[in-house]
C-alpha positions in Angstrom: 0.0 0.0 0.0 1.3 3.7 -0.5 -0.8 7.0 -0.1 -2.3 8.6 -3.4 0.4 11.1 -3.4 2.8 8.6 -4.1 0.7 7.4 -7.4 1.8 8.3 -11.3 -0.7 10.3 -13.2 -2.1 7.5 -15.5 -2.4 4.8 -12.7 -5.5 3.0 -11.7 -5.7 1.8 -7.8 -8.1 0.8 -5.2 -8.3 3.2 -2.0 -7.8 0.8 1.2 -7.8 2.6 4.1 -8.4 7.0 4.4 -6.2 7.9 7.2 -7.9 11.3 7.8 -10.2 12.7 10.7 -13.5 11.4 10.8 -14.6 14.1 9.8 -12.7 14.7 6.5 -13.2 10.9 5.9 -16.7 11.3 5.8 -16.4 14.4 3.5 -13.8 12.3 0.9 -16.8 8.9 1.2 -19.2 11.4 0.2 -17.3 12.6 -2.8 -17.0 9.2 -3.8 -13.6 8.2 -1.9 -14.7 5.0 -0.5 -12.7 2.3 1.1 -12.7 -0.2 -2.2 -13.9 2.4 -4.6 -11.5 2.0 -8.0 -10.0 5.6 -8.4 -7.3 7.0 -11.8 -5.0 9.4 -11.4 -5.3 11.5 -14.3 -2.9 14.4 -13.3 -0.7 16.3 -10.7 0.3 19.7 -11.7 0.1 20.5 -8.6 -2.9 19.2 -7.1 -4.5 15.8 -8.5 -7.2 15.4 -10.5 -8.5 12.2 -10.1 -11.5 10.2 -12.1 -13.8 8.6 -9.8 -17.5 7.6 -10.0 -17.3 9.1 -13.5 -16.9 12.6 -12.4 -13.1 14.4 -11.9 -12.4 15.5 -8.8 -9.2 17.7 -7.7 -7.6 16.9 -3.9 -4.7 19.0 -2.6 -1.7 16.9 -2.2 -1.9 17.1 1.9 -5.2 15.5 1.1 -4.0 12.7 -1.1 -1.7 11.6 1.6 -4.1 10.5 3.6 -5.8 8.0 0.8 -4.0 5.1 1.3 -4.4 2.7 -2.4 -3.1 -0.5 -3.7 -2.4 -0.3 -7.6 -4.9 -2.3 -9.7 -3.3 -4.8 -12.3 -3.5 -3.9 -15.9 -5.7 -6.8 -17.4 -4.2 -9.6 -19.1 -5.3 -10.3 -22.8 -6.3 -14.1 -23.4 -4.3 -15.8 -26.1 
């Protein structure tokens, strides 16, 4: 696992754990940043931008490092 922050714009994980207050925890589930929820980083110039639930959202970088996410594999093609 590594925070958000630590991601490359392009990259597809799976948020694991938000290690934020409560209360900014519930803000980021109710945005759509949900323990589980498959999230892209689509840039970081110099906040992210993220795709998630089909919208794009921005965090500030603080913010990021509190999402902690596993990469997702790319899928395999069958031969």
């Amino acid at each position: 696992m590594c925070s958000l922050n630590d991601v490359r714009a392009g990259t597809s994980v799976r948020i694991k754990q938000l290690s934020a207050s409560a209360e900014v925890s519930h803000r980021l589930r109710e945005m759509g940043f949900c323990e589980e929820q498959r999230v892209k980083l689509l840039s970081r110039h110099p906040n992210l931008i993220c795709q998630v639930c089909n919208a794009r959202l921005g965090l500030s970088s603080q913010l990021a490092g509190l999402i902690l996410v596993e990469p997702i594999p790319p899928k395999r093609e069958a031969a």
